[in-house]
N, C-alpha and C positions, 0 to 999 in steps of 0.2 A: 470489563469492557471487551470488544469482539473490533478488533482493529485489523482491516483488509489491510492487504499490505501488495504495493502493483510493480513489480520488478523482476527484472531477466532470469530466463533458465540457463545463462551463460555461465560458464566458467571464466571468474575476475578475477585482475589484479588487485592487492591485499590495500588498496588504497579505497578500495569498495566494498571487500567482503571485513574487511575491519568495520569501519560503521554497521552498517547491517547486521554483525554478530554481536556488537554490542545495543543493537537498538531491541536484537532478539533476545536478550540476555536480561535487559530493564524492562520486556514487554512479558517475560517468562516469569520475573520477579515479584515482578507489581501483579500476578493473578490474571493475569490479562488472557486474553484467546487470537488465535494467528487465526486469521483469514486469509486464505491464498489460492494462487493460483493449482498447488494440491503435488506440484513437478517435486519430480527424486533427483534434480539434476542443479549444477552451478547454484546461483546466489539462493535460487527458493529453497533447494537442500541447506545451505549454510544458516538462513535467516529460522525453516522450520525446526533443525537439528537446534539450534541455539534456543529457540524458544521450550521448547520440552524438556533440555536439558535441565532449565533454569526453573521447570514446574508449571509451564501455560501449555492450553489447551490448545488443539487444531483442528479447523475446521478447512478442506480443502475442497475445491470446487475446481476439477481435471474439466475436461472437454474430451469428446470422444473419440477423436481423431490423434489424443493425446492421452489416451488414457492407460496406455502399455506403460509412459514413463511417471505415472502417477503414483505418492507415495502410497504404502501399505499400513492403513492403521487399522488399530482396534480401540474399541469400546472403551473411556467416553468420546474419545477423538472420531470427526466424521468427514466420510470421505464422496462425494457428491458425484458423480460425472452428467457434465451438460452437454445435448446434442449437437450442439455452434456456439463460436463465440459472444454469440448475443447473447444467447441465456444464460451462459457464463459471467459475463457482467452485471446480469443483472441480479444473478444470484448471489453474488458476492458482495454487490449495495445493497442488496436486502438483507444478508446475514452478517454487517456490520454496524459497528457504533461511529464508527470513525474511520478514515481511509488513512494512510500513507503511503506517497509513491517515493520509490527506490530508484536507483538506476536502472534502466532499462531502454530496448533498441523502440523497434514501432509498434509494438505489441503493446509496449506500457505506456507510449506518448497515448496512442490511442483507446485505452482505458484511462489515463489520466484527461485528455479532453473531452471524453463523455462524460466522466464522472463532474467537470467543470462546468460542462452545459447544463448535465439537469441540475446543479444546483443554482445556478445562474436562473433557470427557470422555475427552481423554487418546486423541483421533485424530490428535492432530498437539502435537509440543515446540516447533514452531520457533516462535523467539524472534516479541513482536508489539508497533509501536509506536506511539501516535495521537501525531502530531503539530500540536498543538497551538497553528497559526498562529494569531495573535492572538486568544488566548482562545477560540476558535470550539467547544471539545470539552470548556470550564469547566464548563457543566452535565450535560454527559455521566459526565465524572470524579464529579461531587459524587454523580450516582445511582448511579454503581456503589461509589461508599466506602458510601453509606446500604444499596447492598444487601451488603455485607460487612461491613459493623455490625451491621446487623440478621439474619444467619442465611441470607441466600440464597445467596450462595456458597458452596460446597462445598470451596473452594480460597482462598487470599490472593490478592488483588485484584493482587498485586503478582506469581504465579506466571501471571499471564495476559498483562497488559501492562504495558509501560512507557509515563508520560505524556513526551513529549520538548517542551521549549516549543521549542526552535531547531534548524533541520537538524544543526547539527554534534552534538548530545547524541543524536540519534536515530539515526544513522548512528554515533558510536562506541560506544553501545549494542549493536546488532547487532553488531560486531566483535569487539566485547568478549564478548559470549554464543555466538558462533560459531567463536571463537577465531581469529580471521583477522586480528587487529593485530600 
């Protein structure tokens, strides 16, 4: 499976880069492929280093105004660079099976609510998961129940994502809705 994965090039506390390393570690294990944001820097270095470590593929998708801090791979690993962040997102729903988003600042809120829209509009099924490293995405969760309470979703909160609190619920998640277990 080819699991984007949408979170910060910051350098984090071990309260976050723990998760993420082992979510990189069971997605490295299981055969799986990292789709990312493509960065040599903070959580996307920790989550890609974890992932290859552990034997999974990478597929990274820079931007070009970003493409100086873009990791270095070779062959079978590929490394994409998009003109804008537009065609960056959409490169990276197109070359996945499944999303999960990570912590991250407004870069990832805002790849995580487009990726929420067009599935909401029924441009993409594939399965999508925030995980929910130490509480970090509590009040994101609480406003999308309030807008699925109140009449704004058009869909169950629950036919868009799943909240995963620990890499291993988020990852058999995906497996489980992919049918790959």
């Amino acid at each position: 499976m080819n699991i984007c994965v949408f979170l910060s090039a910051a350098d984090l506390p071990d309260r976050y880069t723990r998760p993420a390393r082992e979510f990189a570690e069971l997605l490295g294990k299981g055969g799986h492929t990292l789709v990312w944001g493509g960065s040599e820097s903070g959580l996307m270095k920790v989550v890609a280093d974890g992932v290859q470590e552990a034997g999974g593929g990478l597929v990274g998708v820079s931007v070009d105004f970003l493409a100086d801090r873009a990791r270095v791979v070779s062959a079978p690993d590929e490394m994409v660079i998009a003109r804008d962040l537009a065609e960056r997102k959409a490169l990276l729903l197109e070359k996945a099976d499944a999303v999960v988003i990570m912590v991250g600042g407004t870069g990832t809120l805002d790849e995580a609510t487009e990726i929420l829209e067009l599935k909401k509009h029924g441009k993409h099924t594939k399965p999508v998961v925030l995980l929910n490293s130490a509480g970090f995405y509590d009040g994101l969760k609480e406003q999308f129940q309030r807008m699925e309470d109140e009449g704004f979703l058009p869909v169950p909160l629950t036919g868009l994502v799943f909240f995963a609190e620990e890499p291993v619920g988020a990852l058999a998640y995906l497996e489980e809705a992919m049918g790959t277990q």
